[in-house]
C-alpha positions in Angstrom: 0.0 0.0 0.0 1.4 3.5 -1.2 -0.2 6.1 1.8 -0.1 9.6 2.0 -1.3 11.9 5.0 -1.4 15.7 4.0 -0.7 18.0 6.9 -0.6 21.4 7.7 1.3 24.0 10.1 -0.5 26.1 12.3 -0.1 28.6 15.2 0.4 27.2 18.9 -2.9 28.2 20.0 -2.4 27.1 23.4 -2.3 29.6 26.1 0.6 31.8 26.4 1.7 30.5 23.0 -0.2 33.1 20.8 1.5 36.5 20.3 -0.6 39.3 19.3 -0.1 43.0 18.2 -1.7 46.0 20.1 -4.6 46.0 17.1 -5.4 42.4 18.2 -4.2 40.5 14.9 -1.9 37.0 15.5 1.5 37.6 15.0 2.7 34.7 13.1 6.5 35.3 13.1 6.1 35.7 17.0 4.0 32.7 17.5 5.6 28.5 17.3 4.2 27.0 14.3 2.6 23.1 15.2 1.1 20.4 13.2 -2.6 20.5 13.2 -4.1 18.7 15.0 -6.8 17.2 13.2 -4.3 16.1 11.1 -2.9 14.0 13.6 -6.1 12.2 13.3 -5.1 11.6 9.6 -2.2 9.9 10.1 -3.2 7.8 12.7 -5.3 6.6 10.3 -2.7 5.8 8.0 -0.4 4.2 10.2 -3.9 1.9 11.2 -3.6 1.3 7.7 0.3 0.4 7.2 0.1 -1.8 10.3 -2.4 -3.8 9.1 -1.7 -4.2 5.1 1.9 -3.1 4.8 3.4 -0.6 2.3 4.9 3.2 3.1 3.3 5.9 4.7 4.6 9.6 3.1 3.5 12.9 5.4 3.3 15.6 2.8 3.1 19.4 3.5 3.2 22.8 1.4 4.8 26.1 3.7 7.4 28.0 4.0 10.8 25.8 4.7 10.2 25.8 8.7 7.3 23.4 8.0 10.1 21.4 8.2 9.9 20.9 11.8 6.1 20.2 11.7 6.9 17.1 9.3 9.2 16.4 11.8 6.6 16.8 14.6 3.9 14.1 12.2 6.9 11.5 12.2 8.1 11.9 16.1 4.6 12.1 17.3 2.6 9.5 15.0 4.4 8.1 12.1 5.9 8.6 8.8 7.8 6.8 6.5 9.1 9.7 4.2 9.0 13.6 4.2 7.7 15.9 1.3 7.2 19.5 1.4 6.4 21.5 -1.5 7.7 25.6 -0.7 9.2 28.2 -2.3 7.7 32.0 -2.5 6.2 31.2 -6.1 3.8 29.3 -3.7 3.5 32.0 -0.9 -0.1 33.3 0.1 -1.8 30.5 -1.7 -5.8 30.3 -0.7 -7.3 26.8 -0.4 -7.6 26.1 -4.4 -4.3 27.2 -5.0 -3.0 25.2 -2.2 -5.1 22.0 -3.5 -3.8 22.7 -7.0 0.1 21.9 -6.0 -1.3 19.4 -3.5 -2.9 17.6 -6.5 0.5 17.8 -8.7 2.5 16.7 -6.2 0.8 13.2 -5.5 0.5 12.7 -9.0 4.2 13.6 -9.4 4.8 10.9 -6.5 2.7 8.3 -8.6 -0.6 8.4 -7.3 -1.3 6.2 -4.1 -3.4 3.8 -3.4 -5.0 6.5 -0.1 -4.6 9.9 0.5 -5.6 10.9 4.2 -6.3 14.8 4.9 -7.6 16.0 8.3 -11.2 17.7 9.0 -10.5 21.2 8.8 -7.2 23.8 10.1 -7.4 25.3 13.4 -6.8 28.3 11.7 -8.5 28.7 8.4 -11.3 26.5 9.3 -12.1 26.1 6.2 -12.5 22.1 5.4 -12.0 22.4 1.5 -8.0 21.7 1.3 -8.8 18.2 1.2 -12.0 17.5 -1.0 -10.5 20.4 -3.5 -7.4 18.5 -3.5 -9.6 15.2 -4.8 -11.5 16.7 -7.1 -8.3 17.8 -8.7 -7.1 14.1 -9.3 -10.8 13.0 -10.0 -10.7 9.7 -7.6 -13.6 8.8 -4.4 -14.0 10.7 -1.5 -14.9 9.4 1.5 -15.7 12.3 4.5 -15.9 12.3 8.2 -14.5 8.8 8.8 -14.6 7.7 12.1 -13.1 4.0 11.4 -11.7 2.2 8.4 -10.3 -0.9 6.8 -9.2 -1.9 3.4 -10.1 -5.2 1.3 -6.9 -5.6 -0.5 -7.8 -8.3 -3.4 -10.8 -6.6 -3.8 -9.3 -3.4 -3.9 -12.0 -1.2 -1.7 -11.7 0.4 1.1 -14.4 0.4 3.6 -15.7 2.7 6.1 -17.6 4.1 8.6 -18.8 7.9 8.9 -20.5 10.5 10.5 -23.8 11.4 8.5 -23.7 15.2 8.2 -25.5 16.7 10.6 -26.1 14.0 13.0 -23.4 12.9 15.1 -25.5 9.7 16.6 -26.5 8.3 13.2 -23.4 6.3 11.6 -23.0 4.6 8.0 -21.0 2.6 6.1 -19.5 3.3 2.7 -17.3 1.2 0.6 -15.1 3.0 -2.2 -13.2 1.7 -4.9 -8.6 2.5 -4.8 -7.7 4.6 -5.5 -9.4 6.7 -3.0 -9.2 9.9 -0.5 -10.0 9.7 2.9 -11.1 12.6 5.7 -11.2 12.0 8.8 -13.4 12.9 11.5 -12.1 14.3 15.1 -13.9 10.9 16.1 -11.8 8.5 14.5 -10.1 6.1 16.5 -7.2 3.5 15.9 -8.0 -0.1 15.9 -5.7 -2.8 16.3 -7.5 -6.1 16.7 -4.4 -8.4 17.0 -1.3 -9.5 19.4 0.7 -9.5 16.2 -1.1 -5.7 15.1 -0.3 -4.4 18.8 3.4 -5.4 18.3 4.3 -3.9 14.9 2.6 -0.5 15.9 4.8 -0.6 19.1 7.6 -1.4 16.4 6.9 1.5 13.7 6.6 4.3 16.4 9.9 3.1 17.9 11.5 3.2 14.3 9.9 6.7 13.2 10.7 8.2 16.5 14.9 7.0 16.3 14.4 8.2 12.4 12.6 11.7 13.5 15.7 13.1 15.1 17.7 12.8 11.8 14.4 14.0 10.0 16.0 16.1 7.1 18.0 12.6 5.6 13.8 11.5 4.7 12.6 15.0 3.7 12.2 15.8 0.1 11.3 19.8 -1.3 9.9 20.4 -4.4 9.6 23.9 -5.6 7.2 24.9 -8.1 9.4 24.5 -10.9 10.0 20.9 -9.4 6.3 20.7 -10.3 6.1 22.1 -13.7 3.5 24.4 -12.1 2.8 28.3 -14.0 2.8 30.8 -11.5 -0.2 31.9 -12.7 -2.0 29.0 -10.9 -0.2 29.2 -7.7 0.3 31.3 -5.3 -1.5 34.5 -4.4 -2.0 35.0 -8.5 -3.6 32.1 -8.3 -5.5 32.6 -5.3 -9.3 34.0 -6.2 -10.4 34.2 -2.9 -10.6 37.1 -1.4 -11.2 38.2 2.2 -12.9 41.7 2.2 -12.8 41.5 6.5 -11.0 40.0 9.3 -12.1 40.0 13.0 -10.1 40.5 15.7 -9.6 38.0 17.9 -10.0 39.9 21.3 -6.8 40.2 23.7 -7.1 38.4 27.0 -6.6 41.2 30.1 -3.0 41.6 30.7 -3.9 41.6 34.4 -6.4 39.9 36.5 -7.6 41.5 40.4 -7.8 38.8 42.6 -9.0 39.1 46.6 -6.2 37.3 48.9 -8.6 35.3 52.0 -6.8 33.6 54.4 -9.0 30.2 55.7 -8.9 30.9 59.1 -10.7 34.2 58.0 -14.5 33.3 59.1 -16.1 36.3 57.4 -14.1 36.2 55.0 -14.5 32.7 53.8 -18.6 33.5 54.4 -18.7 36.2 52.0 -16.8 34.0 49.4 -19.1 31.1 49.4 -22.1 33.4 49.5 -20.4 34.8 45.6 -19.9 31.3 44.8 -23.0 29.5 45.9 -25.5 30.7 43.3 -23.0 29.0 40.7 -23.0 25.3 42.7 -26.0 24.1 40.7 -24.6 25.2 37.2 -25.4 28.0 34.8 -28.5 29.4 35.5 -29.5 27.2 38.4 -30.4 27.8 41.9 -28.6 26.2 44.4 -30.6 25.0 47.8 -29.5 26.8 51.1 -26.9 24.4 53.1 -24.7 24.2 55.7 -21.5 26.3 55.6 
């Protein structure tokens, strides 16, 4: 089996990470770069897949050439086989169709495989349309919001099970022929069903991990003349989206007041549970009168 998980850097959103300027707007060059995390989900799903049928898992990226290090984070932190990363600034500010467009080259320039695995959506664009965009452009099945998977190998289809939109409680299962393209749902979980399964994944991630330190001797870069792509269709020339806003995302307070009560302060202690009882039964309850 010939895998490929697309990935994706994106700020640290985690607090204290995320730099901002006095207007409010994210401050990329101030703020680490991770792998996002609904991708992660991805290629978990594509090492599932390796353990269980074999073949070579590729994690496959376009960014600027730090995205190096989130390539590194997909192989240290899941698994990966090989490295790809398409950059260069003939690519730079590329919207989602641009972005799908060398996506789409690029696996065809590897030799398409037998799956391609995207995440859900960014946690910063939000967006959801890398992947499917990216699928219609190679013209092959999509299957969307996968929360488990297998693959029948002599029959060459992969099966699955997904989310129907909408409805989170209501489950289906869709069979597709290979070559095919797979998103996965936030929901999806690993399965391994065997001794023999549980050993090789133990196995890989000890392999991928040793390999991830040495990360650049498995990393390939194609630029877009690598490609054979016309600028014209890349980048922001290529781009026909166009944001006419952008909202703020509000700064947290710099400083927080805070009231200092010692416990062996009686009043004190009183007047604090009296602020805090009305919240005891939840949002918009009413909590009983009790002992203090």
């Amino acid at each position: 089996m010939n895998i490929v998980a697309l990935t994706k850097g994106v700020p640290d959103f985690r607090e204290g990470q995320v730099s901002f300027d006095e207007d409010g707007h994210l401050e990329r060059g101030k703020t680490p770069t991770v792998m996002n995390p609904n991708d992660k989900h991805a290629l978990r799903a594509a090492l599932q897949t390796k353990v269980r049928h074999g073949g070579n898992v590729t994690l496959m990226s376009m960014g600027p050439p730090g995205y190096g290090e989130v390539l590194q984070e997909g192989m240290e932190s899941v698994y990966a086989d090989d490295l790809y990363l398409l950059s260069d600034r003939e690519l730079a500010a590329s919207d989602t169709w641009a972005t799908s467009i060398t996506l789409g080259t690029a696996l065809e320039k590897l030799g398409m495989p037998d799956l391609v695995f995207a995440g859900f959506k960014t946690a910063d664009g939000e967006t959801g349309h890398t992947g499917p965009q990216t699928c219609w452009c190679l013209d092959v099945p999509i299957i969307t919001h996968v929360i488990a998977l297998d693959v029948d190998e002599d029959e060459r289809l992969v099966r699955a099970k997904r989310l129907v939109e909408g409805d989170i409680a209501e489950i289906e299962t869709v069979e597709a022929p290979l070559p095919a393209f797979v998103v996965t749902d936030p929901e999806f979980e690993p399965s391994y069903r065997t001794a023999g399964e549980r050993l090789t994944l133990k196995d890989l991630r000890a392999e991928t991990r040793e390999r991830a330190r040495d990360y650049e001797e498995y990393l390939t870069t194609w630029d877009h003349v690598d490609l054979n792509l016309d600028p014209d269709y890349i980048g922001l020339d290529g781009s026909p989206t166009i944001v006419s806003s952008v909202d703020p995302i509000p700064k947290p307070p710099a400083e927080r007041e805070a009231t200092m009560v010692d416990p062996d302060d009686e009043a004190g202690m009183r007047e604090v549970l009296d602020v805090a009882r009305p919240f005891a039964a939840g949002a918009g309850g009413t909590a009983e009168a009790g002992g203090d």
